[in-house]
Each structure stands twice: as C-alpha cells, then as structure tokens.
N, C-alpha and C positions, 0 to 999 in steps of 0.2 A: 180210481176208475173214472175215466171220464162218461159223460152224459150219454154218447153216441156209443159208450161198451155194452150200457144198461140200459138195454133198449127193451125190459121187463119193467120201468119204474112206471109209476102212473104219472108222473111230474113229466112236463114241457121241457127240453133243456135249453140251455144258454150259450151253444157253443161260440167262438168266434172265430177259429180256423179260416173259416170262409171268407171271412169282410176284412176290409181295409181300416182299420179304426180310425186315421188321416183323413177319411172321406166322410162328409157330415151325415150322409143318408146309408153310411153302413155303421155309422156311431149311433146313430136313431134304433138302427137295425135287432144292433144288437141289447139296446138300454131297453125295445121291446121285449125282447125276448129274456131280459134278465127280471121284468117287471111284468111277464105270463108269468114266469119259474115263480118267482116269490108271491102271486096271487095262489095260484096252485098249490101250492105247500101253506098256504095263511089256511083255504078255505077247507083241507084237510085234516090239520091239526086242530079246527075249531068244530068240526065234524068228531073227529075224534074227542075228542073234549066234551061235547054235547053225548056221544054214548057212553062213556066213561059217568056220565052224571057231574061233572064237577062243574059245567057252566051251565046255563037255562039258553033259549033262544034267541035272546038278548044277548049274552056272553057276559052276565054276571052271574059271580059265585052262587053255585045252591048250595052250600054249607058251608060254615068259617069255623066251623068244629073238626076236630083233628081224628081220625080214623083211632078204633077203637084199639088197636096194636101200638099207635103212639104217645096214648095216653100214660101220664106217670106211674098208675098206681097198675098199667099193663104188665102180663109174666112176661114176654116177648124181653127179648135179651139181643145187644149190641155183636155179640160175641158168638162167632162162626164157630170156634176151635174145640 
C-alpha cells in the first residue's frame, strides 16, 4: 500500500512520484521528506516504548530483568498445540 493509500497513518509519507530524482532540488526534496517519515516513526516508537515502561526519558533501559513468563523456572510453555 503505498503512503498516499493510507492516508489514516499518523507518519508523513515519502512519496516520490512527483520529483525528478535527475534534478538536485527534487533529490533534496525528497531525501526531506524520507528524513520527516524516519523522524516521525523514531519519535513514536520511543513514545511507545516510554508507555510500555521499558525505556526512561533518557531512552535507557528501566529493567535488564526478564518478564516473569520468561523466566526458567516459569509454567508458561513454548507450545501452542
């Protein structure tokens, strides 16, 4: 699906349909618009990450300890079937 289908995403898209990539100031154009898209999804997924609890505001780890389900001596089992 391209950028201009899902036009519901909260991300900037990247299209380049429109520019001449040949031409230096539609290569600019679009290296903007690839480098909005990848800020946008950095600052979301570290958003995300912050209400998940797994990083602080800093964006270093709040715990190096392993969720209580993955722990060895956990009942939780690998096996769906």
């Amino acid at each position: 699906m391209s950028a201009r289908e899902n036009e519901s995403s909260p991300f900037p898209s990247a299209p380049f349909d429109d520019l001449d990539l040949d031409q230096s100031e539609d290569e600019n154009e679009w290296e903007r618009r690839v480098m909005a898209l990848a800020a946008a999804r950095i600052s979301a997924e570290r958003s995300r990450l912050e209400r998940l609890g797994i990083i602080d505001t800093d964006g270093n780890l709040v715990s190096r300890e392993l969720p209580p389900d993955m722990l060895p001596d956990s009942d939780t089992t690998l096996e769906t079937g």
